[in-house]
Each structure stands twice: as C-alpha cells, then as structure tokens.
NUMARTI-206543 format. One record per residue (C-alpha): residue number from 1; residue in one letter; chain; y, z, x. Coordinates in steps of 0.02 Angstrom, whole numbers. Example, Ala and Ser with C-alpha at 12.3 -4.5 7.8 and 13.67 -1.06 7.14 Angstrom:
BEGIN
NODE num residu chaine     yy     zz     xx
NODE   1      A      A   -225    390    615
NODE   2      S      A    -53    357    684
This chain:
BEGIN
NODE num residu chaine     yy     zz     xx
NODE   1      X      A      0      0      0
NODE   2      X      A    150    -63     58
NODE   3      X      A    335     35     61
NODE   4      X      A    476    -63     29
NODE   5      X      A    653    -11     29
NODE   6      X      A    775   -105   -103
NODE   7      X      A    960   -116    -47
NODE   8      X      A   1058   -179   -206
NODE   9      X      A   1240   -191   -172
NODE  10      X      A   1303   -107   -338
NODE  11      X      A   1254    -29   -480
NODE  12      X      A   1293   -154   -624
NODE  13      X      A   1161   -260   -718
NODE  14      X      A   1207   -433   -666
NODE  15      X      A   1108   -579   -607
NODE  16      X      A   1049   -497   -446
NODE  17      X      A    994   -342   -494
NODE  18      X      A    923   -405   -633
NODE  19      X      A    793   -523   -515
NODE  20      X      A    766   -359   -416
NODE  21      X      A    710   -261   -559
NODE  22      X      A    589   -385   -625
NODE  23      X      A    545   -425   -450
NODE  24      X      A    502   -239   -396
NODE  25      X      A    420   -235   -581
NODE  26      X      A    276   -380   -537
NODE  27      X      A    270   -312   -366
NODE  28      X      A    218   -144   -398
NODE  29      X      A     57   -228   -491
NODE  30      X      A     20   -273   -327
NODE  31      X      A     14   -109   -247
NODE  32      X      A    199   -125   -189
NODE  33      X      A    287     73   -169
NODE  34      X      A    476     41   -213
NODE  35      X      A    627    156   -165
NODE  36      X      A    796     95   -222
NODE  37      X      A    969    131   -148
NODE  38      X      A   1114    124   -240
NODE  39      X      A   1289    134   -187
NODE  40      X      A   1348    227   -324
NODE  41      X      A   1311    280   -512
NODE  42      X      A   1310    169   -633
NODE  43      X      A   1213     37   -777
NODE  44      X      A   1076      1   -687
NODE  45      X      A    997    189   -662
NODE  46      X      A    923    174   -855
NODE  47      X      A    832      5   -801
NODE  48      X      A    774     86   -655
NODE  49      X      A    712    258   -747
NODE  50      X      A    654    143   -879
NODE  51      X      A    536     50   -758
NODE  52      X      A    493    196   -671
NODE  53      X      A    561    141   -501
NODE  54      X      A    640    290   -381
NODE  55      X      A    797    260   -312
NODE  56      X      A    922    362   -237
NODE  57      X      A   1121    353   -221
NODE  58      X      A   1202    338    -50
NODE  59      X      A   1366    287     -3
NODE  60      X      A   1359    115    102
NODE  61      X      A   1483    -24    105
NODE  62      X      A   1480   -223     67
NODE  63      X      A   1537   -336    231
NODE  64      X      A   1601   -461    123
NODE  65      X      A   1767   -421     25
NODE  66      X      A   1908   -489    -46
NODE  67      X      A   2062   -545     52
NODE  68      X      A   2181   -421     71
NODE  69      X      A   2290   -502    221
NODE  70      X      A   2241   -504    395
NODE  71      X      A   2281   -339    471
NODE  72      X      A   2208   -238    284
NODE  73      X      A   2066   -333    327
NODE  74      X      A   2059   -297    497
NODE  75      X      A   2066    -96    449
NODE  76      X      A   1946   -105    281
NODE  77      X      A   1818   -190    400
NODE  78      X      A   1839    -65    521
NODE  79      X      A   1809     96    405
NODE  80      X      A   1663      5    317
NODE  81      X      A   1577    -48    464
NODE  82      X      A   1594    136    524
NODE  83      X      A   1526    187    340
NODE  84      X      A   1382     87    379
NODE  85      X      A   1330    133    561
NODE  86      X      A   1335    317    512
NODE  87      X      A   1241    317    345
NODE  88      X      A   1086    203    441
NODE  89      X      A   1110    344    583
NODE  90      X      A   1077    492    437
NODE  91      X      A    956    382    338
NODE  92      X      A    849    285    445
NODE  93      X      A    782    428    551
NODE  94      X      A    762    519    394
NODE  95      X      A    644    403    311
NODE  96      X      A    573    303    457
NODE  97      X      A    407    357    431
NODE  98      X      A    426    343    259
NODE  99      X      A    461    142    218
NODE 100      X      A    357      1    307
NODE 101      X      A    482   -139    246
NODE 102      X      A    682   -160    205
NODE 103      X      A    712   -278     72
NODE 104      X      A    926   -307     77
NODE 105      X      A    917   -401   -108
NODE 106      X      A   1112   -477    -80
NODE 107      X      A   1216   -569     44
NODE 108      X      A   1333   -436     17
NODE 109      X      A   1247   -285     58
NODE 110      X      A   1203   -283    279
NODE 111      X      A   1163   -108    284
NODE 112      X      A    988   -163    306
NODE 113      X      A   1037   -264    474
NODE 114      X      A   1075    -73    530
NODE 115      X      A    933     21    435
NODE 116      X      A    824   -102    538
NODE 117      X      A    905    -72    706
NODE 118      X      A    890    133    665
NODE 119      X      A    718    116    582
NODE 120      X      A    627    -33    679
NODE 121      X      A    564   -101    530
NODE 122      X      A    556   -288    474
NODE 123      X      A    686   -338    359
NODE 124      X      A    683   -475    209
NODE 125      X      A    867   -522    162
NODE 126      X      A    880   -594     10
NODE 127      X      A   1038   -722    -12
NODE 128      X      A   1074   -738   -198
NODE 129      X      A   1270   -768   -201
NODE 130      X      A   1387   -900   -109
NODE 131      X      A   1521   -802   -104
NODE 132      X      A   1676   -891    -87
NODE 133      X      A   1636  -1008   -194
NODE 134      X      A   1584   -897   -344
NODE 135      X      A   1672   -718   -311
NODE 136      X      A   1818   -780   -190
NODE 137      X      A   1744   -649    -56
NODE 138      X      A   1763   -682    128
NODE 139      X      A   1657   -594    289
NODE 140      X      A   1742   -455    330
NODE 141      X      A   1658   -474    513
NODE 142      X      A   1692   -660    522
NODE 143      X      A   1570   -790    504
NODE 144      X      A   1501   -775    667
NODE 145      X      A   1455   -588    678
NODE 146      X      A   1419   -602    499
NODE 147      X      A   1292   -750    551
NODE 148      X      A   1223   -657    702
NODE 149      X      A   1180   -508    575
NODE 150      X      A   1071   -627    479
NODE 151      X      A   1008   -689    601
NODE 152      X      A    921   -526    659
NODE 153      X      A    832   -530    491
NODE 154      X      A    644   -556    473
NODE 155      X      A    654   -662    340
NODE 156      X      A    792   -738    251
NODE 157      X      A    756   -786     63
NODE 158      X      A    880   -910    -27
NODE 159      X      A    867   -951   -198
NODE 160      X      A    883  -1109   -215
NODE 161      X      A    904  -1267    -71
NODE 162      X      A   1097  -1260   -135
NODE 163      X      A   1124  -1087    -53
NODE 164      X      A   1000  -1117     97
NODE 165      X      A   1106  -1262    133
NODE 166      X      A   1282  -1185    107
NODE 167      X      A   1221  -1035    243
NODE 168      X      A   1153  -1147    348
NODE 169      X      A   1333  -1264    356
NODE 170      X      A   1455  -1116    351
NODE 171      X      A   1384   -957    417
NODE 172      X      A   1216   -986    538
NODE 173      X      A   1069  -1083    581
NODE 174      X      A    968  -1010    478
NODE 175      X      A    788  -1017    562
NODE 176      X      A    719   -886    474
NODE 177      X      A    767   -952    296
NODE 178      X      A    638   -981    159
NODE 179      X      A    699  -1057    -23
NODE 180      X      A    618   -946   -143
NODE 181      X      A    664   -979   -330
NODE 182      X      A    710   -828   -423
NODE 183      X      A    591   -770   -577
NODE 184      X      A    643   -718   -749
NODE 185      X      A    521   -607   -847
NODE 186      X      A    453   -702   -960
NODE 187      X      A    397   -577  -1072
NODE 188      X      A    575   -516  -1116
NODE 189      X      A    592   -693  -1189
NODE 190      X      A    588   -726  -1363
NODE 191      X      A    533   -927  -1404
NODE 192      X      A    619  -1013  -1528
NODE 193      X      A    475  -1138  -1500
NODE 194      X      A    371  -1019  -1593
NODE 195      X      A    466  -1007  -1745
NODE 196      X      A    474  -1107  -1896
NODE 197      X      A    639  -1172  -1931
NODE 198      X      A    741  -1129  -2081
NODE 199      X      A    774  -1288  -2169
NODE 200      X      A    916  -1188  -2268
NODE 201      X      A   1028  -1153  -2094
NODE 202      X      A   1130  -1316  -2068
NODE 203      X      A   1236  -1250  -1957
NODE 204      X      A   1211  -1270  -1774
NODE 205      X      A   1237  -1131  -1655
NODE 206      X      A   1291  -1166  -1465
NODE 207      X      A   1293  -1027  -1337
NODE 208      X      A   1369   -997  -1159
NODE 209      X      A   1308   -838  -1067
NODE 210      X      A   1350   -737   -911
NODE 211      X      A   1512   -663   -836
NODE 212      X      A   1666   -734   -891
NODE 213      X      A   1752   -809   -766
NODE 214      X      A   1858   -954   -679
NODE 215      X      A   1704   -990   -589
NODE 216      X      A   1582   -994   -748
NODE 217      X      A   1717  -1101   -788
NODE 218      X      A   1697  -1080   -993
NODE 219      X      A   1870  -1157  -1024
NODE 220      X      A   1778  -1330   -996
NODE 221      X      A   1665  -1278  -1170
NODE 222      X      A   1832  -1229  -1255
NODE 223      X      A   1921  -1374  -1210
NODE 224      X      A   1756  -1465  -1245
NODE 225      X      A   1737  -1398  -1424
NODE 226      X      A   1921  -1465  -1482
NODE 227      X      A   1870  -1628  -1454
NODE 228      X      A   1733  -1623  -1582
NODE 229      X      A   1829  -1578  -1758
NODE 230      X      A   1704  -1672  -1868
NODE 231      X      A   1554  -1563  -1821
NODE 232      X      A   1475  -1408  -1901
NODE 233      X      A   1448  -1279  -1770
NODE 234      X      A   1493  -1129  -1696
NODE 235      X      A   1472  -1087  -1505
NODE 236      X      A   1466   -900  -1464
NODE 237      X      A   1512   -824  -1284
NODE 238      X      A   1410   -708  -1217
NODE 239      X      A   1475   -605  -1080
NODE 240      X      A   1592   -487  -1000
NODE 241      X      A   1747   -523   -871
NODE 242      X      A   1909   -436   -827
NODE 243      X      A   2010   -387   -989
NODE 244      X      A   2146   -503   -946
NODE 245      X      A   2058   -662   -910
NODE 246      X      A   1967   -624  -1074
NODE 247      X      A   2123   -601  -1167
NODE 248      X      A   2185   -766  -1074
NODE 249      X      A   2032   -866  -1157
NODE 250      X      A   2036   -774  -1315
NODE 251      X      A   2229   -829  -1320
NODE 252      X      A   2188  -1030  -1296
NODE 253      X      A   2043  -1012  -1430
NODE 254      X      A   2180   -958  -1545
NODE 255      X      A   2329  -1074  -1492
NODE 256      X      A   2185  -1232  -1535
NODE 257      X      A   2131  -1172  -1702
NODE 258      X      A   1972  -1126  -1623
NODE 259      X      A   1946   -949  -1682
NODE 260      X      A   1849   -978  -1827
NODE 261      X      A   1720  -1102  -1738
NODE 262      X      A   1737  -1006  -1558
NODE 263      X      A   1660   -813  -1539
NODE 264      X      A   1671   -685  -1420
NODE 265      X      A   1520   -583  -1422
NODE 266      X      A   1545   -478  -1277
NODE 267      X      A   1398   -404  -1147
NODE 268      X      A   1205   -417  -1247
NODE 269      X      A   1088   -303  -1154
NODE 270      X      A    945   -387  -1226
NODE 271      X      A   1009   -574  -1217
NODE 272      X      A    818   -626  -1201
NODE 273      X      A    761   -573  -1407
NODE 274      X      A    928   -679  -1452
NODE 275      X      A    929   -852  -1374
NODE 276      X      A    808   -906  -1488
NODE 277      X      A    920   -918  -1628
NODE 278      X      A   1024  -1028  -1537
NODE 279      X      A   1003  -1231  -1543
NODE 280      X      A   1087  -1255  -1377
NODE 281      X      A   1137  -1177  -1213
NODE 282      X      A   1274  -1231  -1119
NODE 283      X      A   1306  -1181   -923
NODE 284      X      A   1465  -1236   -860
NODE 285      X      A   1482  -1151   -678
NODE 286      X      A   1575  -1240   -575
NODE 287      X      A   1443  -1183   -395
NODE 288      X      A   1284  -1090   -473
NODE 289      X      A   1175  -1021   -340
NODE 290      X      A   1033  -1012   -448
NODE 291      X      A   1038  -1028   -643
NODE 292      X      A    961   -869   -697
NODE 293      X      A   1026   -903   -891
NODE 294      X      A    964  -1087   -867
NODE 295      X      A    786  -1017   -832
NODE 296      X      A    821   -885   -988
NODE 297      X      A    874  -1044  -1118
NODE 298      X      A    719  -1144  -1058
NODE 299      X      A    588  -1000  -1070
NODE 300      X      A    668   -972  -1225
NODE 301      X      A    649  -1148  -1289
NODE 302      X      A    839  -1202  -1303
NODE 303      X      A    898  -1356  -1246
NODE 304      X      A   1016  -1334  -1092
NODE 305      X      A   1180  -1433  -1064
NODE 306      X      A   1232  -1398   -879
NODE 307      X      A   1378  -1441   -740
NODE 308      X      A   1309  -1554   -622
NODE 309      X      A   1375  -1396   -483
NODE 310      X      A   1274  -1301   -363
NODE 311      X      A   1068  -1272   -384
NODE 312      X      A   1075  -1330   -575
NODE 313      X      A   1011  -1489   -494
NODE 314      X      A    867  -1417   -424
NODE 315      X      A    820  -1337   -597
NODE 316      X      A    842  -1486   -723
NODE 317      X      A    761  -1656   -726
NODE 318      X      A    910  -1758   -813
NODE 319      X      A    843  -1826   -993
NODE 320      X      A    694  -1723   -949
NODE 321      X      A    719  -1539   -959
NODE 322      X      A    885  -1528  -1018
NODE 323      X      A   1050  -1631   -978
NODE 324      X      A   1200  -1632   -860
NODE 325      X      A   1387  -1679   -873
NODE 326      X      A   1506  -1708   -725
NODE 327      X      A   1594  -1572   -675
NODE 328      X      A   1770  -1552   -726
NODE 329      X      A   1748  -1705   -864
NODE 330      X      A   1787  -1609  -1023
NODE 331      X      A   1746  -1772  -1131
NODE 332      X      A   1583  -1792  -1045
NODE 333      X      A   1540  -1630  -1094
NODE 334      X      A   1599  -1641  -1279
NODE 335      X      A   1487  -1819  -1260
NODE 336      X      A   1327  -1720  -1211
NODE 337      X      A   1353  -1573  -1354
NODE 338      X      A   1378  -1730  -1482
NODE 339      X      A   1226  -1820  -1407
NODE 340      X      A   1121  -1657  -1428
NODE 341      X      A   1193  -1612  -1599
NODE 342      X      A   1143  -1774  -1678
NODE 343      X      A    957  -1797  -1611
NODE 344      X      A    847  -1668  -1670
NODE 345      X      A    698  -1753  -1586
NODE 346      X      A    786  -1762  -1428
NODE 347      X      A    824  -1578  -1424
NODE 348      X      A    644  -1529  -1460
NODE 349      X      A    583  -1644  -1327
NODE 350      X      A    698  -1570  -1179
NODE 351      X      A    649  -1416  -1253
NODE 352      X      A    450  -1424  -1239
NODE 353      X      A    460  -1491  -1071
NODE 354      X      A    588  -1365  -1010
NODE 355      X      A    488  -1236  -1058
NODE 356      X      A    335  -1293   -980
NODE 357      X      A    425  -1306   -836
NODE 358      X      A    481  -1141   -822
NODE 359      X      A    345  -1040   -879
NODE 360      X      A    261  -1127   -726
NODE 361      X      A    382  -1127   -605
NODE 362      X      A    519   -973   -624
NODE 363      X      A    430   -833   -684
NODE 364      X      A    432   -656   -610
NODE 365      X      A    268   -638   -573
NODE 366      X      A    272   -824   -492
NODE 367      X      A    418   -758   -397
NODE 368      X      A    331   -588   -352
NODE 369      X      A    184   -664   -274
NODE 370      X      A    268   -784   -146
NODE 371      X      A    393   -641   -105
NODE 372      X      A    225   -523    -75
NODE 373      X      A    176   -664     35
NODE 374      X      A    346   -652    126
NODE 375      X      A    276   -459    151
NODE 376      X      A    134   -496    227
NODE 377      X      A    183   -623    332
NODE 378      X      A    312   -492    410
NODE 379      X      A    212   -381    409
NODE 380      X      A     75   -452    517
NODE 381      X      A    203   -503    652
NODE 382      X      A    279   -330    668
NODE 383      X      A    249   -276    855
NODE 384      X      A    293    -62    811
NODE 385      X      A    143    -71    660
C-alpha cells in the first residue's frame, strides 16, 4: 500500500480539486493511502470528510501570483518563498517516514518541489491550469527558476497536449511530461440518454457552466443569444465569479431585453443530477486546459457547442461528438445554437457518440489507473526505497 501526499493549492471546489477528489476516490480502490494538505479552511473539507479522505491544514504559499508591479513582486515572492522553505523544513522531517509519494495536483502549488528536497521522495506534479492565459497569474520566481523547479519533478502530468505544449514553449523542456486526460466520475452523472422525453416541453433549454469570467468568455453566448429573436429557448448560467463582473453581465442581459430568455443560476453543487434536463451545452472559453464541463455534458448525454480555444480540440470530433465555432465569431456561434436547435436527429446523434466517447475515454477510474501507473513507475526508479 502506497502513501501519497495531495498538495491542492486552495480550498475551493473548482475544476482541480474536483479531479483530485474523484481521482484520490478511484485510487484508494486500489490500495492507495491519501493525506491531503490544504492551505487553509474552506468548501472543500465536506467533500473530503464526505469521501473519507484525511487531510490536514497548513499554511504554504502559491509561486504564481498576480502582478502587483515589479518591486511588490519582488517582496511577495520573497516572503512566500520563505513561507515555503520553512513549512517543508517543519513538515517533511515530520512525516518522512510517513508518505512514500508527493502528488503537487496544480501548477500553482511548488511546495512539493521543497517537500521532495526535505523528504527525498518522488514527486508527481500535476499541471492542470495555464495560467496567464486563464487566471492572468505570472511566476513569481520567473520562468526560469519556475522551470528548473519542474524540472526536478518525477513526473510531470498535463492534461491535455494543449497544456503540455504551452509548458513546454514558455516555461521548460519538459522531459518528464506525460499527457494524462483528466476523469470525471461518471457515476455522479445523470443521462438524459436514459430518459424518455416529454413530448409536452417545447421549449429548449441551453446551458453554460463554470466560473464566470472574461476568460470563460460567456459574453460571446449573450451576445450570441440576441441574434436569435425568433427562437423559443432559454439558456441558463451556471456558475460563480466576482460580484462585479457578475453584475457587469447581469447589466448587458438587461440593457438587450435578454432577462426573460437569459438566467443566472448561480454555483450548483450537484451540477451532474441537472445537465440532463438540458438540450444543449455550450463552452465558450476563450484557452481551456482541459474541458472538465465538456466531459460532464457528454457523460450526461447533451450535445456540446464549444470555442475552437485550447484542449476543446483534443476532446471533440467536429460533426462527431459535438460542434465548434471560431472563437470570437459571435454569429458563428448563434449559427451553431440555430443549427442544433432545429435538428433533433442531429443532436441525438452527437449525443450518443459523445457519450460513448467519454464513458470510454475520461472517466475517473480510467484516469485513476494510468495515474497508479505513473506511481509505480516512480516508484520503481526511486534509488532511497
């Protein structure tokens, strides 16, 4: 039995915490022993109680922040990397005997690089966000110390070619990377696939979820919407985002006559039981590192509509599984929703295949099994075992 260590770099439920917790879920059928370190309370201790997973709260600091100016960056670095070095001092000859295997499950989060000096234990850093390009977040060490600190990983896991690529151009060479799709629980998924439809419900229902943002870009679906007054439908936006950029999209709903065909849902815990009662999905990101909600509409049988941006490319067969649109085109998008509104047999047949797709392909236990082999692999070529 193996002891891993799981370094999550905050203590929301977003995308990458939720592919740790269903990734430390399958692994733990396979004899994996988790620990989890947060760096502070928050959401994601009832998931983790929930699950049964043991984690612990320590105070550690991301290396890659916003920009505050070059001589506050020069000073936050300084304190954080000092945060760092002295919390792997405390912890890593604490529980040295303890763990067999650090798993850093973000870009963001390099205390591991310094567990592993302190502890001598291999390390699997997981790469799941850009950064830049999706959170506007720079490397607070530069991009060549940041590059030499993944370097010094055992393994590097992107998730998807689009990120292994954009590390390997901007940050290092990246000989120890691996492209390992994420997984999505597939048993948290409802399947509208498995329903019988209700002949009496005309209208159709569109849906756009994650974090609300200028780099989910949802402002292309509103301006998208206004160019299609003649059709029955409502699109509802799942998600959560700063107060004021929601207000800012609530307020151009409103100044388009929107607001009656345009919803604001807010944050769904359980976004898995609801997809199915939508018709279509809609991703609009404008650099998606992976496309955990894309995986989520095609497990859940709903035809996906996505920017042509980042590793939605790698997840959808054009025509096939679901559909893209050109970034930034606004008509092409409305196009697409029109083209998916009006074929019924169209939208069951990207649905089918998108789901057999992903129940082969992206599901947690899929993803658990070549990350266990990741594991092993370390494992075996660890000279202090």
């Amino acid at each position: 039995m193996k002891r891993v260590l799981f370094i999550s770099h905050y203590p929301g439920i977003g995308g990458a915490n939720l592919s740790m917790l269903y990734l430390i879920k399958s692994l733990k059928l396979y004899g994996i022993e988790p620990l989890v370190f947060l760096p502070a309370h928050g959401p994601i201790e009832q998931s983790l109680r929930e699950y049964g997973i043991p984690y612990e709260i320590h105070r550690y600091a991301s290396l890659r922040t916003t920009n505050r100016g070059y001589i506050r960056n020069i000073i936050e670095s300084l304190v954080r990397l000092l945060i760092n070095i002295v919390q792997a001092l405390i912890l890593g000859i604490k529980l040295r005997n303890e763990i067999d295997i650090i798993h850093a499950n973000s870009s963001l989060v390099f205390f591991g690089v310094f567990l592993k000096f302190v502890m001598r234990k291999p390390l699997v850093w997981h790469l799941r966000e850009f950064g830049h390009e999706d959170y506007d977040l720079i490397f607070s060490l530069g991009t060549y110390l940041s590059g030499w600190c993944y370097s010094k990983a055992d393994t590097v896991i992107a998730i998807s070619e689009a990120m292994k690529l954009h590390f390997k151009s901007y940050v290092y060479s990246g000989k120890n990377i691996v492209t390992l799709y994420n997984g999505v629980d597939e048993s948290q998924i409802k399947c509208r696939l498995n329903q019988p439809s209700n002949p009496m419900d005309n209208k159709m229902k569109l849906c756009i979820v994650g974090g609300i943002s200028e780099a989910k870009n949802q402002i292309d679906l509103i301006n998208a919407v206004q160019l299609l007054p003649n059709y029955d439908f409502t699109l509802d936006i799942i998600g959560e985002g700063t107060s004021q950029y929601v207000a800012k999209l609530k307020a151009t709903v409103k100044n388009k006559g929107l607001d009656k065909k345009i919803n604001f849902v807010g944050h769904k815990t359980k976004i898995g039981e609801l997809l199915a009662d939508y018709d279509i999905g809609i991703i609009t990101s404008k650099n998606e590192a992976f496309g955990r909600v894309t995986i989520e509409y095609m497990l859940a049988g709903v035809p996906v509509i996505a920017s042509d941006a980042g590793a939605n490319k790698e997840l959808i067969d054009n025509g096939n599984t679901g559909v893209f649109y050109e970034l930034g085109d606004v008509q092409g998008l409305a196009d697409k929703i029109e083209e998916l509104i009006s074929d019924k047999e169209y939208r069951q047949k990207l649905s089918l295949n998108a789901y057999n797709v992903a129940v082969n392909n992206y599901t947690a236990q899929n993803n658990a099994q070549k990350v266990l082999e990741v594991y092993n692999k370390v494992w075996d070529n660890e000279p202090n075992r």
